[in-house]
N, C-alpha and C positions, 0 to 999 in steps of 0.2 A: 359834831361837825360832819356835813354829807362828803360823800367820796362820788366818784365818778367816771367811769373809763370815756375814752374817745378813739372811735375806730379810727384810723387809717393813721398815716405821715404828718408830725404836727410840723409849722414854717414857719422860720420867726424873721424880724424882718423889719425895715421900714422904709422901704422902696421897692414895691411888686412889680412896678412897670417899667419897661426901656431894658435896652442893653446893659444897664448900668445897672440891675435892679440887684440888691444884695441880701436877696433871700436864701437863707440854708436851711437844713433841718436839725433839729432841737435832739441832741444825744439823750438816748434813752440809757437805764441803770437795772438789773436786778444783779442780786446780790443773795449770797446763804452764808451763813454761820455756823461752824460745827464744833461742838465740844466730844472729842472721843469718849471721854469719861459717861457722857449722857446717853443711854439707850434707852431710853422713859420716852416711847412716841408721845408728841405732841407738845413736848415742850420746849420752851426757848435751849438751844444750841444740840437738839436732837441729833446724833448721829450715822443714824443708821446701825445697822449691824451683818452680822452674814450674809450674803444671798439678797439685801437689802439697800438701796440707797435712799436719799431725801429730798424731795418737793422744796426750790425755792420760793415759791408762790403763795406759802401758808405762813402765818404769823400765829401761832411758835410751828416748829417743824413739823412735819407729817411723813412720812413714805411717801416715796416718788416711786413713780412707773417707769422704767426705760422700756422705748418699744423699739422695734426690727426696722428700722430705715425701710422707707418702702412710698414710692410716690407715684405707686399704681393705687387707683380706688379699688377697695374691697368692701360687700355687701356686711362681711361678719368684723367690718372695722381692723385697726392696726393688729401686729400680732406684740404680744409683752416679752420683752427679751428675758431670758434665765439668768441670772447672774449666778458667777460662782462664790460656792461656799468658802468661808476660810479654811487653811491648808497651815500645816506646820512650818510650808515653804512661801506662802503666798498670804496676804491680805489683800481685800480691797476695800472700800470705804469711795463715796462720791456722793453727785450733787447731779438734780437733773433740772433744765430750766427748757422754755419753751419761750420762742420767738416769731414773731412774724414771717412768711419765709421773703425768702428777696432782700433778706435785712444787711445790712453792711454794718460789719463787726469793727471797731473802733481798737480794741486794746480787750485783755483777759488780766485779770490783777489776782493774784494768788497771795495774800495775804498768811504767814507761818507766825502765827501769836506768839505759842508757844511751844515745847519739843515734845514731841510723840514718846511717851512712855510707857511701861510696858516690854520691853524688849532688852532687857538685861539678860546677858547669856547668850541673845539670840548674834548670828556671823550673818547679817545685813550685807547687801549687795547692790540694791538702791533702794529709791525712798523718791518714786517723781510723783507730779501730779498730766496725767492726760486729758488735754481738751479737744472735744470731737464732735463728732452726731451720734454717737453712739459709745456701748460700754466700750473702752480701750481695755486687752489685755497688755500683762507687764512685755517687753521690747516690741508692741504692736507700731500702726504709723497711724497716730492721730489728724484730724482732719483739720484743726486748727493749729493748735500749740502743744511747746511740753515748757516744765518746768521742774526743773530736779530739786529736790530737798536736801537730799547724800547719795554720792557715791562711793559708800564708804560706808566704814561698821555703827558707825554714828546716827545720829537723826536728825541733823541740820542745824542749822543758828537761827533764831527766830528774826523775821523782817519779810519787807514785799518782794517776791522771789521774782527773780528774771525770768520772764518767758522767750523762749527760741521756737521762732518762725523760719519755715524752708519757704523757697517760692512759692511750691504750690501751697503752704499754708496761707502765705501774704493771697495769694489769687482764689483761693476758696472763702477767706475773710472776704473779698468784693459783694460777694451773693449768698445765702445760708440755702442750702438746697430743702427741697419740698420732703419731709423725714417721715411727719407723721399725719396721718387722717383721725380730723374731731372723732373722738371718739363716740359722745354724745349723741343720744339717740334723737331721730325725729329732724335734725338739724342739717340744712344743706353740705353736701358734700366739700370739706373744704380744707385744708393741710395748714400745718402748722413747721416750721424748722426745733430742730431737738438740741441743745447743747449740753454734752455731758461731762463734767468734771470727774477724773476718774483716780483717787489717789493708790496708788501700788505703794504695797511695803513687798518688798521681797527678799528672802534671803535662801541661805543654804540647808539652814537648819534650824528650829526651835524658834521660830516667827511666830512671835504670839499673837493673840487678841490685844489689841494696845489697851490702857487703862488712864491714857490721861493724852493730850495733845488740842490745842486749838487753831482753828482754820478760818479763816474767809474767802470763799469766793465771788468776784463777781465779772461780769462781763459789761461792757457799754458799747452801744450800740445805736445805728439810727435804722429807721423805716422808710423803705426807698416809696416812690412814686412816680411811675412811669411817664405820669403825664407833665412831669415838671419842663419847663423848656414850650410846653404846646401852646401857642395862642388864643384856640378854644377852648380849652376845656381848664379848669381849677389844677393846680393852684396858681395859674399864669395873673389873675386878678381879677377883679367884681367888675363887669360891664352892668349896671345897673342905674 
């Protein structure tokens, strides 16, 4: 069966013209999968590992890139962020996706399967997940959302976790700012928005490598079009 991308804002609709016309745009979906247990690049619920997140864009998982927010063009392209190593006090684990920029963010679904395991012994302190443009450190201020897993020595109950929006998260979901430059050689100058899932395990003491836990993330989303609303130009309706 062929596959097919389509550039720009798709409109769904069955009334383009008049005042009355009831065209919106069609919510877009990515979505990653992670099994803790799995550190085998390349395969279905890959999870990353130290110093490492995961691409949801690849079917089974691959390494994802997070890069340095930055929406000035550079000749030598974006810069790749460093992420930190695991720590006896710190884990990270995350998810890196790539959107349109200008996109308007619908809702983030933080999906907890099953509980993070591995950390028997260890005096946990929390256990969230950060959604941003970039890697979030543990009590940093994420650019979209948070959503806790435990605040407590535990690792949570498994189900779809609540995510907590501040204003300016509600008002940055409006627009996804310009993050990252194609990095892609040869190819017109041109930026992409960066969304980063960033799970913290953190604690006081003897935080391990987890050894088993499953996750979902995804985000929904639409693709704005500036020229919606204009009389001349698409997607106002076919003068033909």
């Amino acid at each position: 069966m062929a596959r097919s991308t389509f550039e720009g804002p798709i409109l769904s609709g069955d009334n383009r013209f008049g005042p009355l016309r009831d065209v919106g745009y069609t919510v877009l979906e990515q979505d990653c999968y992670i099994d803790l247990s799995n550190t085998t690049v390349g395969t279905a619920g890959y999870s990353g590992g130290s110093g490492q997140f995961v691409s949801s864009n690849t079917i089974p998982n691959l390494q994802g890139v997070v890069y340095t927010p930055s929406s000035t063009f550079s000749t030598s392209g974006p810069t790749v962020q460093t992420l930190p190593a695991d720590t006896s006090t710190q884990v990270y684990r995350g998810v890196v996706m790539y959107l349109p920029i200008n996109s308007q963010i619908i809702t983030f679904d933080v999906d907890y399967i099953s509980a993070i395991t591995g950390e028997s012994g260890a005096t946990l302190s929390n256990v969230s997940v950060f959604v941003s443009n970039n890697y979030t450190a543990a009590g940093g201020t994420p650019t979209y959302g948070t959503a806790v897993i435990s605040s407590s020595t535990g690792v949570g109950t498994a189900g779809r976790l609540s995510t907590t929006y501040t204003a300016t998260n509600l008002i940055n979901m409006l627009a996804t700012t310009s993050d990252i430059q194609n990095p892609q050689v040869g190819t017109q100058p041109s930026f992409f928005s960066q969304i980063v899932f960033t799970l913290s395990i953190t604690g006081s003491t003897s935080v391990a490598v987890p050894t088993g836990g499953k996750l979902n993330f995804t985000v929904r989303y639409t693709q704005a079009d500036p020229n919606i609303g204009n009389s001349t130009t698409y997607p106002y309706g076919n003068f033909d």
